[in-house]
mmCIF file of the C-alpha atoms, coordinates in Angstrom:
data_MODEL
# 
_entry.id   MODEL 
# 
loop_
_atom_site.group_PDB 
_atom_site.id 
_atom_site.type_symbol 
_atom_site.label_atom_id 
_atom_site.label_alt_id 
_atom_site.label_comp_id 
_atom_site.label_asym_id 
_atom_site.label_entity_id 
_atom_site.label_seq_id 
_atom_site.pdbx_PDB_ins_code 
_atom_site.Cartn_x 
_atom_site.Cartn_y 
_atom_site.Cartn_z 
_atom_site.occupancy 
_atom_site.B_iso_or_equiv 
_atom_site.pdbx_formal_charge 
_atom_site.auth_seq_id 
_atom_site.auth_comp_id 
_atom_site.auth_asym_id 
_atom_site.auth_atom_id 
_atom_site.pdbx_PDB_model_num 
ATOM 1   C CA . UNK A 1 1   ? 9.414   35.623  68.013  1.00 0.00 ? 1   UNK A CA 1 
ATOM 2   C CA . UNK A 1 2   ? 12.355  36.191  65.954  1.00 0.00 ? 2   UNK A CA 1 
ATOM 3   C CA . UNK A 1 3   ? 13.214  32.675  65.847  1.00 0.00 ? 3   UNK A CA 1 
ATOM 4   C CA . UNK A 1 4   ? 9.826   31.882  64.386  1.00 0.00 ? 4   UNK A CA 1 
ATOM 5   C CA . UNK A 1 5   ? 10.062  33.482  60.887  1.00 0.00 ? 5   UNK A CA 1 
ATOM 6   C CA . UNK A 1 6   ? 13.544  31.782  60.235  1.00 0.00 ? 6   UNK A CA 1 
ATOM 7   C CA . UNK A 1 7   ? 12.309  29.041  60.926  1.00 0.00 ? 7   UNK A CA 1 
ATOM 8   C CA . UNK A 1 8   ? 9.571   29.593  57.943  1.00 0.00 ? 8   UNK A CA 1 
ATOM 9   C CA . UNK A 1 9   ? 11.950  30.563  55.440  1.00 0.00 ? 9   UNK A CA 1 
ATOM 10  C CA . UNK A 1 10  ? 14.084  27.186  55.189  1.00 0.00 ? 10  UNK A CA 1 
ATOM 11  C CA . UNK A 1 11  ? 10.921  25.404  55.317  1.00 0.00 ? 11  UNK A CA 1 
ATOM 12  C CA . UNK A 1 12  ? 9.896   27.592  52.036  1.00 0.00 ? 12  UNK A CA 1 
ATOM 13  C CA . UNK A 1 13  ? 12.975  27.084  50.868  1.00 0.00 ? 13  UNK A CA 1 
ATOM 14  C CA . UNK A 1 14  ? 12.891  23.227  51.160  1.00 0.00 ? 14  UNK A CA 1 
ATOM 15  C CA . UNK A 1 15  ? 9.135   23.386  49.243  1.00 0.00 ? 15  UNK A CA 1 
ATOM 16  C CA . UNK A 1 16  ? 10.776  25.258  46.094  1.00 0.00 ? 16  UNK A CA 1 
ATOM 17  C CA . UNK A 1 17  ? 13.130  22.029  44.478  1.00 0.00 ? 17  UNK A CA 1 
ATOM 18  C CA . UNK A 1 18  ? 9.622   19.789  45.867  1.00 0.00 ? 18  UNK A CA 1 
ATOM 19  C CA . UNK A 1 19  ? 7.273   21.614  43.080  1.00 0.00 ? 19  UNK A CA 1 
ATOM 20  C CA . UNK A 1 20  ? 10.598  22.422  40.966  1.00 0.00 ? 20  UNK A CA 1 
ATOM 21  C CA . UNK A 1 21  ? 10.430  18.546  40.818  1.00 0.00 ? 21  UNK A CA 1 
ATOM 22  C CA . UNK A 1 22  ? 6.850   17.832  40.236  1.00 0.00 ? 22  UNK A CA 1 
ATOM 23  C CA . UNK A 1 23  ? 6.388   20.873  37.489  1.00 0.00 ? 23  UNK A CA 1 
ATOM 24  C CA . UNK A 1 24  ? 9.552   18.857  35.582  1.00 0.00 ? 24  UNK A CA 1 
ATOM 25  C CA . UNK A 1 25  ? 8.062   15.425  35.815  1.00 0.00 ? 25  UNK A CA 1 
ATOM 26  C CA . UNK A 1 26  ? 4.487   17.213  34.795  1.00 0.00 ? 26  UNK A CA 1 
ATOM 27  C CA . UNK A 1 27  ? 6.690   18.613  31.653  1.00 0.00 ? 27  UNK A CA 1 
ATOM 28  C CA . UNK A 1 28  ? 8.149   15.433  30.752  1.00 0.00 ? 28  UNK A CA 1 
ATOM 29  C CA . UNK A 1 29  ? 4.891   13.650  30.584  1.00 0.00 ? 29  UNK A CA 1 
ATOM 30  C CA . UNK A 1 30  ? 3.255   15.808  28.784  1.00 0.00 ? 30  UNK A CA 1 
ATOM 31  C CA . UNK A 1 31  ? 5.961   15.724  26.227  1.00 0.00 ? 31  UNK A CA 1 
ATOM 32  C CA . UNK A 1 32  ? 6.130   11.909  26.742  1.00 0.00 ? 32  UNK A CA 1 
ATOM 33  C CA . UNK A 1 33  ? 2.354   12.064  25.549  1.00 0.00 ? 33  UNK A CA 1 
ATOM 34  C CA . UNK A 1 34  ? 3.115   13.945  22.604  1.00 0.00 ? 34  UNK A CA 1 
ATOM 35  C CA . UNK A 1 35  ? 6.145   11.773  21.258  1.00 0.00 ? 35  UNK A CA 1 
ATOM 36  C CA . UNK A 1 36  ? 3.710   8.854   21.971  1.00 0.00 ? 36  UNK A CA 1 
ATOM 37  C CA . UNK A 1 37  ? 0.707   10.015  20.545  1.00 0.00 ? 37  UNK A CA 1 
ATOM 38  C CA . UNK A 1 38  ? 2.994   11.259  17.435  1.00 0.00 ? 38  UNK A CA 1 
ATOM 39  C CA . UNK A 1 39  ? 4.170   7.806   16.978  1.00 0.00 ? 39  UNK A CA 1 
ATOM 40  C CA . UNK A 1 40  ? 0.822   5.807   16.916  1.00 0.00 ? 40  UNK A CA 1 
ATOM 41  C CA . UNK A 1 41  ? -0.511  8.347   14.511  1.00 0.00 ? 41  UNK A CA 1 
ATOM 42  C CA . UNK A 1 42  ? 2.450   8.318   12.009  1.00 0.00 ? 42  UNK A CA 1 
ATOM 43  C CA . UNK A 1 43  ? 2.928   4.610   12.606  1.00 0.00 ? 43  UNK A CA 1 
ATOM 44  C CA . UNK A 1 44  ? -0.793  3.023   13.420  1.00 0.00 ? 44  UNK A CA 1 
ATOM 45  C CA . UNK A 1 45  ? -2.979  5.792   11.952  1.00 0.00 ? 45  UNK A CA 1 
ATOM 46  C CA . UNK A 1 46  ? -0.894  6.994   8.879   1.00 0.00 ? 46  UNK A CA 1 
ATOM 47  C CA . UNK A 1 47  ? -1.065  4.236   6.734   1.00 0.00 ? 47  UNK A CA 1 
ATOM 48  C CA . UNK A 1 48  ? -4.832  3.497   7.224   1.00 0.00 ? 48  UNK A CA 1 
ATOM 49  C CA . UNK A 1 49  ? -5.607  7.659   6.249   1.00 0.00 ? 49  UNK A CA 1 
ATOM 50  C CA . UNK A 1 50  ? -3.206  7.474   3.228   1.00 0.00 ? 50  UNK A CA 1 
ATOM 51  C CA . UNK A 1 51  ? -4.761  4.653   1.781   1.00 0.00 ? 51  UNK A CA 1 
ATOM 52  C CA . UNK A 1 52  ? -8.146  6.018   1.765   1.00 0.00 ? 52  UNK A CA 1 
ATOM 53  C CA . UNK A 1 53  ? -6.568  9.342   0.476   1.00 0.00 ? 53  UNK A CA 1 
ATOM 54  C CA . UNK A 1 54  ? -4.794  7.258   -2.472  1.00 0.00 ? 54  UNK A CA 1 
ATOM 55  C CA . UNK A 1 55  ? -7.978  6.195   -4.516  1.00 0.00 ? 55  UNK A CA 1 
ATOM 56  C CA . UNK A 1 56  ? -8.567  9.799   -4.615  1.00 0.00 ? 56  UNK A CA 1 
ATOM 57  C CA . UNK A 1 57  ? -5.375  10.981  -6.464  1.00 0.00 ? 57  UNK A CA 1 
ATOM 58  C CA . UNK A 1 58  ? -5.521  8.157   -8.267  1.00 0.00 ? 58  UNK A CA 1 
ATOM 59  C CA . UNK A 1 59  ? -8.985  9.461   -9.423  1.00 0.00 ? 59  UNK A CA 1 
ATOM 60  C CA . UNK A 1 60  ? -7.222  12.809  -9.650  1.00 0.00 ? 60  UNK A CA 1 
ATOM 61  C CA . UNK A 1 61  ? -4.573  11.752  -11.528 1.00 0.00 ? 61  UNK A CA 1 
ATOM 62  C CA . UNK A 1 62  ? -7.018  9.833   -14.289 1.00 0.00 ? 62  UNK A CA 1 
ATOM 63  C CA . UNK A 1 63  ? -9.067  13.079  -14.601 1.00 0.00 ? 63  UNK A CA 1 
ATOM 64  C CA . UNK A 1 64  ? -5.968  15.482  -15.378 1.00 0.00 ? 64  UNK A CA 1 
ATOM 65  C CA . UNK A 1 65  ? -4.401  11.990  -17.865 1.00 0.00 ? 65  UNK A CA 1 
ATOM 66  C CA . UNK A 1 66  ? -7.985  12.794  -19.316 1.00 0.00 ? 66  UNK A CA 1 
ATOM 67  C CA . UNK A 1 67  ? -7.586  16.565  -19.778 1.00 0.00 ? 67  UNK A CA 1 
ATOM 68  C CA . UNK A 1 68  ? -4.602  15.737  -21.478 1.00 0.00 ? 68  UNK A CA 1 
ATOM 69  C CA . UNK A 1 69  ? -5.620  13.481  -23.563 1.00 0.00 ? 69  UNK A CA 1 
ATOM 70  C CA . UNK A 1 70  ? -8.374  16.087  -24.526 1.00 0.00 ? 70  UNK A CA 1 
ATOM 71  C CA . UNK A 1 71  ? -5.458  18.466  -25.155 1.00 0.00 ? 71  UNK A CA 1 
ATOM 72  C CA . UNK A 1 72  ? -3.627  16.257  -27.399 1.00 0.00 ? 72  UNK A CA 1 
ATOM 73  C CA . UNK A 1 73  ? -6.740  15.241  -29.611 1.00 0.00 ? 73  UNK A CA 1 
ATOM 74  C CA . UNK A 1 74  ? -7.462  18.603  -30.171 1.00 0.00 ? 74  UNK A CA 1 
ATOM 75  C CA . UNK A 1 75  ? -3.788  19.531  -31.462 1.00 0.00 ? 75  UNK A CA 1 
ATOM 76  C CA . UNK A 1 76  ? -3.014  16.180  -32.707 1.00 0.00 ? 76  UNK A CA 1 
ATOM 77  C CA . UNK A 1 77  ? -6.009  15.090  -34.158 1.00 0.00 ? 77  UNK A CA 1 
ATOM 78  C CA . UNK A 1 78  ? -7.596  11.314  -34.228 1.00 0.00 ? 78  UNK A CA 1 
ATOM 79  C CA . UNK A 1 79  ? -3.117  10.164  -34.022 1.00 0.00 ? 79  UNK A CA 1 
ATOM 80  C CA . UNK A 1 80  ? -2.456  11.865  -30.518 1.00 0.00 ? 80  UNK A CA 1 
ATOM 81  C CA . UNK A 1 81  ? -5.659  9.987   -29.226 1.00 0.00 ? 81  UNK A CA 1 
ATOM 82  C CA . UNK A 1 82  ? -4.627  6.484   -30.694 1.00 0.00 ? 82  UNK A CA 1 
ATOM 83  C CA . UNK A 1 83  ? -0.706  6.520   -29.671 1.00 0.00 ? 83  UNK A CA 1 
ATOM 84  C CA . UNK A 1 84  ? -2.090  8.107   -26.038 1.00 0.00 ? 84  UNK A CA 1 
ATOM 85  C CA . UNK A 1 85  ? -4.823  5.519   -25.334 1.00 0.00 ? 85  UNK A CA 1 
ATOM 86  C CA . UNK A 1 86  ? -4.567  3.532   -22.229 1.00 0.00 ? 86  UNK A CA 1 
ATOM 87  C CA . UNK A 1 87  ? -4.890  -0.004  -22.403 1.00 0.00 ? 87  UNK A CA 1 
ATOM 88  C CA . UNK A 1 88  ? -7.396  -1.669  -20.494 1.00 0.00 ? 88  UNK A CA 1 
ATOM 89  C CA . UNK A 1 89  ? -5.949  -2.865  -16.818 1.00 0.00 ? 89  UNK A CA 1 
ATOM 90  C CA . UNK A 1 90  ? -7.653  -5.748  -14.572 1.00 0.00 ? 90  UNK A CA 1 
ATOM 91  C CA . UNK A 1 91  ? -6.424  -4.858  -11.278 1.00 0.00 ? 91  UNK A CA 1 
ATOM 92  C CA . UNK A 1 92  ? -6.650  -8.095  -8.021  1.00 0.00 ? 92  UNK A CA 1 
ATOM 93  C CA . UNK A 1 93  ? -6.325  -6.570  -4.776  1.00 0.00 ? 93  UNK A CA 1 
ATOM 94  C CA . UNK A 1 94  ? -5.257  -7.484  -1.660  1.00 0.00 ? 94  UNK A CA 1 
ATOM 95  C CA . UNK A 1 95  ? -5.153  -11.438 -2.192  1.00 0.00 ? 95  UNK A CA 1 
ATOM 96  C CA . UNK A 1 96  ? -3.297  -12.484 0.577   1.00 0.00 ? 96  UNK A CA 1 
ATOM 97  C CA . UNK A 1 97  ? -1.592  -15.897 0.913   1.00 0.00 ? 97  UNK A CA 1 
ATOM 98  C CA . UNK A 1 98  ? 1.050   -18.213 2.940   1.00 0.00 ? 98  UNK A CA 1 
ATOM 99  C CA . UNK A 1 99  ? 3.762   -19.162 1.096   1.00 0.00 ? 99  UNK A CA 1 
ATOM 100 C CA . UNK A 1 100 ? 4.815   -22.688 0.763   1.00 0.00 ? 100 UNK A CA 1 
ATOM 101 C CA . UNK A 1 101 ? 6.909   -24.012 3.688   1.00 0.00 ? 101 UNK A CA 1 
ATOM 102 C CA . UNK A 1 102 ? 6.220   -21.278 5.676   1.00 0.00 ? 102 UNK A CA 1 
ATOM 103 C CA . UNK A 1 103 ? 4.179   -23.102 8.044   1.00 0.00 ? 103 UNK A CA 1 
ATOM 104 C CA . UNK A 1 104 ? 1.335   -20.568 8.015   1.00 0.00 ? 104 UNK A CA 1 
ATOM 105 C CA . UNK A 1 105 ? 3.924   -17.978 10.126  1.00 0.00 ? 105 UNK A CA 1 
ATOM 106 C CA . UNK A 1 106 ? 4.392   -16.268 7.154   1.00 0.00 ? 106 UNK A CA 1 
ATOM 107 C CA . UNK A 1 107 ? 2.013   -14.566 4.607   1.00 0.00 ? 107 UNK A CA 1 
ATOM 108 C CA . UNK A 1 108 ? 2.563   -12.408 1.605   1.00 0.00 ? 108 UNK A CA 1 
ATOM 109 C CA . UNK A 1 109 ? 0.268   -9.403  0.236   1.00 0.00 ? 109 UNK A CA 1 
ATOM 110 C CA . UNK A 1 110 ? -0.489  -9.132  -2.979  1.00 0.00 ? 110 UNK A CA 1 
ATOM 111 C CA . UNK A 1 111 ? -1.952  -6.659  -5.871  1.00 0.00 ? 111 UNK A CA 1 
ATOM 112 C CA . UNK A 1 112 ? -1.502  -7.957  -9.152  1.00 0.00 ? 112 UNK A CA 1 
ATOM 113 C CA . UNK A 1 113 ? -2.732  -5.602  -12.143 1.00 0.00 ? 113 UNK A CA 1 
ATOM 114 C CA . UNK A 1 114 ? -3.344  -7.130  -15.764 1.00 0.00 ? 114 UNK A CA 1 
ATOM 115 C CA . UNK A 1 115 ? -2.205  -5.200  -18.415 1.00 0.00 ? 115 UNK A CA 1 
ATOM 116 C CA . UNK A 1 116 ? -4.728  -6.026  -21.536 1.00 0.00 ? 116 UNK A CA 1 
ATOM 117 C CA . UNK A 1 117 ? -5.263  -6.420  -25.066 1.00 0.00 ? 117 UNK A CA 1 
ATOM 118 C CA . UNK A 1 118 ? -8.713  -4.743  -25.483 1.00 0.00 ? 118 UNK A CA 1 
ATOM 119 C CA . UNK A 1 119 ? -11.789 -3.701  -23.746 1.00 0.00 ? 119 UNK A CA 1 
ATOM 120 C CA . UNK A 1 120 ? -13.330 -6.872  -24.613 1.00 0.00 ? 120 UNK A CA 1 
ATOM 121 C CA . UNK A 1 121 ? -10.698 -9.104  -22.815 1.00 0.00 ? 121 UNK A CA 1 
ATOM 122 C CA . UNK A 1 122 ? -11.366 -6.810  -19.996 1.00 0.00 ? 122 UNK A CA 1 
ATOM 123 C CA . UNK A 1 123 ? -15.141 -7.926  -19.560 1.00 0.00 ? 123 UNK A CA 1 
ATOM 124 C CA . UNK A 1 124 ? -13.885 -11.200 -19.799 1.00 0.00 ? 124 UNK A CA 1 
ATOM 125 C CA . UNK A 1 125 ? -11.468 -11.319 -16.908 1.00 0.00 ? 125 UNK A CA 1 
ATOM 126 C CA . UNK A 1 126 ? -14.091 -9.821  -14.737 1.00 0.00 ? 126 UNK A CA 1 
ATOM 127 C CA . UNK A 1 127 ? -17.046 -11.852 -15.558 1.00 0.00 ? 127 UNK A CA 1 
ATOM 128 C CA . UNK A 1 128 ? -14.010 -15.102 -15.277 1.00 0.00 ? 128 UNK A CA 1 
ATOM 129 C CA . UNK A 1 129 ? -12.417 -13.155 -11.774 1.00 0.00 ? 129 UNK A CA 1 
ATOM 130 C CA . UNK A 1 130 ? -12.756 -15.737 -8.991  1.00 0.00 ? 130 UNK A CA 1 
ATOM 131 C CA . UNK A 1 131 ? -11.105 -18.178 -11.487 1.00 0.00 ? 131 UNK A CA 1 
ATOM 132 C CA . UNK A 1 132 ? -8.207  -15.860 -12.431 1.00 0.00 ? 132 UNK A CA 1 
ATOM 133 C CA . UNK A 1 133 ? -8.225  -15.166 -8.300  1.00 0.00 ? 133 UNK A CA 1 
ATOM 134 C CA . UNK A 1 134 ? -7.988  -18.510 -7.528  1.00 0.00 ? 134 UNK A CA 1 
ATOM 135 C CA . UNK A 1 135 ? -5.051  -19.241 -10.470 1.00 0.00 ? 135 UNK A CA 1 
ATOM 136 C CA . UNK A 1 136 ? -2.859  -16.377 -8.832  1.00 0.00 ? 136 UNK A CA 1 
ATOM 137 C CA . UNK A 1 137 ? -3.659  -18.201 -5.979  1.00 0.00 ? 137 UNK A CA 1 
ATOM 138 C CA . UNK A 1 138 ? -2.675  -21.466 -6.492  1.00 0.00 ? 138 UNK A CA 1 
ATOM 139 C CA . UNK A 1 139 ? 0.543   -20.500 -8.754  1.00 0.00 ? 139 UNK A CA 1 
ATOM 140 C CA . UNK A 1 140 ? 2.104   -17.922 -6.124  1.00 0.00 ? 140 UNK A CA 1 
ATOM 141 C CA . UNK A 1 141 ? 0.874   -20.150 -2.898  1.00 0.00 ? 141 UNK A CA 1 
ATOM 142 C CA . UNK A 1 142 ? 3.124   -22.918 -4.699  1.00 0.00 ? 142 UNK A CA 1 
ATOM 143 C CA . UNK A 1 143 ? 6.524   -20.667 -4.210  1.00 0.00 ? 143 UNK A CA 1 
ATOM 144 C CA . UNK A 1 144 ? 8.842   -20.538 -0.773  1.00 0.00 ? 144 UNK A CA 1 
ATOM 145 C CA . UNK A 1 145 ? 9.182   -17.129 0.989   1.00 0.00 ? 145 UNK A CA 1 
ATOM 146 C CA . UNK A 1 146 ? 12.836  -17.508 -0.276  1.00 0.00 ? 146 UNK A CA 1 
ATOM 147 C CA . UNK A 1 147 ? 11.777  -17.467 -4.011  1.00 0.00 ? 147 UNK A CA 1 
ATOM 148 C CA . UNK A 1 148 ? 9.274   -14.360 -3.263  1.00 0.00 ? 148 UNK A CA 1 
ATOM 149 C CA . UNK A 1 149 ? 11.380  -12.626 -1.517  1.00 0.00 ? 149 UNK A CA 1 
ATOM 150 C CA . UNK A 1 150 ? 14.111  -12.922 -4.643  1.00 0.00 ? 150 UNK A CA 1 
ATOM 151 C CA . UNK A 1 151 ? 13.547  -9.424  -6.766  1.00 0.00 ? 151 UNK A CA 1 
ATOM 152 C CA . UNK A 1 152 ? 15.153  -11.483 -9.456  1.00 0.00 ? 152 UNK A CA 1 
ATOM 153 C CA . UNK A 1 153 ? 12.536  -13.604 -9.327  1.00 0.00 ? 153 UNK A CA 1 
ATOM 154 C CA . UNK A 1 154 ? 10.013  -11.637 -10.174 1.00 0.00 ? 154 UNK A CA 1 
ATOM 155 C CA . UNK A 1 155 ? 9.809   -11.938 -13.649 1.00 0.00 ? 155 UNK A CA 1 
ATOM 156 C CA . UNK A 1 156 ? 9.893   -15.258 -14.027 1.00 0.00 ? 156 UNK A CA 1 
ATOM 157 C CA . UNK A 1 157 ? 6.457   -15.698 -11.466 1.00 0.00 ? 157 UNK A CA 1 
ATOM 158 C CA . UNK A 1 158 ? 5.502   -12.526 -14.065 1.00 0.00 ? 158 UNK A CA 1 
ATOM 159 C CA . UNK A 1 159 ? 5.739   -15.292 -17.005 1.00 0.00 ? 159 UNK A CA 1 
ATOM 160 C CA . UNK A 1 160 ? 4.369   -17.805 -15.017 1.00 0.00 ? 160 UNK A CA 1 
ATOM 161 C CA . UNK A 1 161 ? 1.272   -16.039 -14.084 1.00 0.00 ? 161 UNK A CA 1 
ATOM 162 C CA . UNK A 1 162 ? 0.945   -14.786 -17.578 1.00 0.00 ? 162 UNK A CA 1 
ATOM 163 C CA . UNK A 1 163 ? 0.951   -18.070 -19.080 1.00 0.00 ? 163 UNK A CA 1 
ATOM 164 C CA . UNK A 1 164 ? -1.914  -19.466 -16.260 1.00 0.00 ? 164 UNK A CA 1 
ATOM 165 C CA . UNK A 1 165 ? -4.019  -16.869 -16.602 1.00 0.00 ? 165 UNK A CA 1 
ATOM 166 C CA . UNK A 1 166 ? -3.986  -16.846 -20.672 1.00 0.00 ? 166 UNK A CA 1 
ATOM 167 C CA . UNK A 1 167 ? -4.918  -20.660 -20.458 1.00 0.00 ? 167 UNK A CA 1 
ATOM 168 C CA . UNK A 1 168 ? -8.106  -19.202 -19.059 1.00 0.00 ? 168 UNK A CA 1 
ATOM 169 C CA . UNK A 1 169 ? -9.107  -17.892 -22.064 1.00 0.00 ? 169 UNK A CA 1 
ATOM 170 C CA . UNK A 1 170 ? -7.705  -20.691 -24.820 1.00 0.00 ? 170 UNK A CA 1 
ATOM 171 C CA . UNK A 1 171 ? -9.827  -18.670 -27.668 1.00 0.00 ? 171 UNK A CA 1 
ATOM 172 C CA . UNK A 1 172 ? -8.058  -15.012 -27.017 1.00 0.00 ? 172 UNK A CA 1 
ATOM 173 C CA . UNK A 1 173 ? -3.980  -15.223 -27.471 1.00 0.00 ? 173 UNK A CA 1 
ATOM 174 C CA . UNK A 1 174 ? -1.805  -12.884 -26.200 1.00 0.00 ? 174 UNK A CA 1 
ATOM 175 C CA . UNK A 1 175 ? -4.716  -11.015 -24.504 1.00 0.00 ? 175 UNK A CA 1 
ATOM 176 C CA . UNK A 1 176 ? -2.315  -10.335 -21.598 1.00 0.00 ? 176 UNK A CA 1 
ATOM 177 C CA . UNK A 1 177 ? 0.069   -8.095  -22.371 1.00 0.00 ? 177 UNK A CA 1 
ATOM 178 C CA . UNK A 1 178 ? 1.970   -7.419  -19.290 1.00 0.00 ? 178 UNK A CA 1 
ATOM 179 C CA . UNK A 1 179 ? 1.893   -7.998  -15.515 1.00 0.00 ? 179 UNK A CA 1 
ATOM 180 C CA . UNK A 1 180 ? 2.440   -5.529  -12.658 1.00 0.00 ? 180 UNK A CA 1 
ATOM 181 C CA . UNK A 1 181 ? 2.616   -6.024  -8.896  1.00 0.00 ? 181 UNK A CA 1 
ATOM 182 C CA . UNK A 1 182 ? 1.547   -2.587  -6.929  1.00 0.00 ? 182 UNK A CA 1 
ATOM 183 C CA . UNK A 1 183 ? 1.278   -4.258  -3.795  1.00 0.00 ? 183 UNK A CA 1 
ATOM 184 C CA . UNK A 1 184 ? 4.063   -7.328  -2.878  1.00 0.00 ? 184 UNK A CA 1 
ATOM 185 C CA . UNK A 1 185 ? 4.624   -7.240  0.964   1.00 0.00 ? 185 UNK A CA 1 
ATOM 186 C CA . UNK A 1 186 ? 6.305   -10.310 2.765   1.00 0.00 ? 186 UNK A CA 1 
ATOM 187 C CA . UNK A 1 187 ? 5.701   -10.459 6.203   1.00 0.00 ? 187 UNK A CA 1 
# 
């Protein structure tokens, strides 16, 4: 009888390491899970919150430029309000293109934002905003990857797209005033 309960302690003994072994690999997976789950959130799921949540500062941000500019007329007077003014922007999102000789493998992503004149050239672009799409269009769809991808570049396709776009309105001159690009992504 003696021999019997030795004989159950090794075999104890031997089951310890077993669930040592299976409460590690339980541990690591779990923590796998985590560090994966992490990733596609701050990698898949990330971008797609923060660019709902970025209309809503920008929203944010226009109400407090308001306050401000409430601020400053009532210390300033009629001068504050006329030197603070913003001028009226025309803003093309997400146009999205393949560059020339890129075969269709490559595309770029584009927000261009007109910086106008006046209110009135405003109305204009929008009621005229397929044509000024399909300008932008045509203009940046004509340059290589290599030529987009060149930051020097960049003013010169400003000019460019300047000077196509004011042809669409031959009546107004110098309506645009500037050109921005939010959004430029080469992939």
């Amino acid at each position: 009888m003696a021999a019997s309960p030795e004989s159950e302690v090794p075999a104890a003994d031997e089951a310890s390491p077993a669930k040592g072994a299976s409460k590690l690999t339980l541990i690591l997976a779990v923590v796998g899970g985590i560090a994966a789950g992490a990733a596609a959130g701050a990698f898949a799921v990330g971008p797609l919150v923060a660019q709902k949540l970025v209309p809503h500062a920008a929203a944010a941000a226009a109400a407090a430029d308001s306050a401000k500019l409430a601020e400053g007329e009532a210390e300033h007077g009629e001068e504050g309000a006329e030197g603070a003014a913003a001028k009226p922007v025309h803003t093309i999102d997400n146009l999205v293109l393949n560059p020339a000789q890129s075969g269709g493998q490559r595309f770029l992503l584009l927000t261009i934002a007109f910086e106008l004149k006046d209110a009135a050239t405003l109305e204009a672009m929008k009621s005229r905003d397929a044509e000024l799409r399909d300008v932008v269009l045509q203009s940046v769809g004509a340059k290589s990857v290599e030529y987009l991808a060149d930051m020097a570049q960049r003013d010169s396709l400003k000019s460019e797209l300047k000077t196509v776009a004011g042809k669409l309105f031959p009546d107004k001159k110098g309506v645009i005033r500037r050109i921005y690009f939010p959004q430029f992504v080469i992939q």
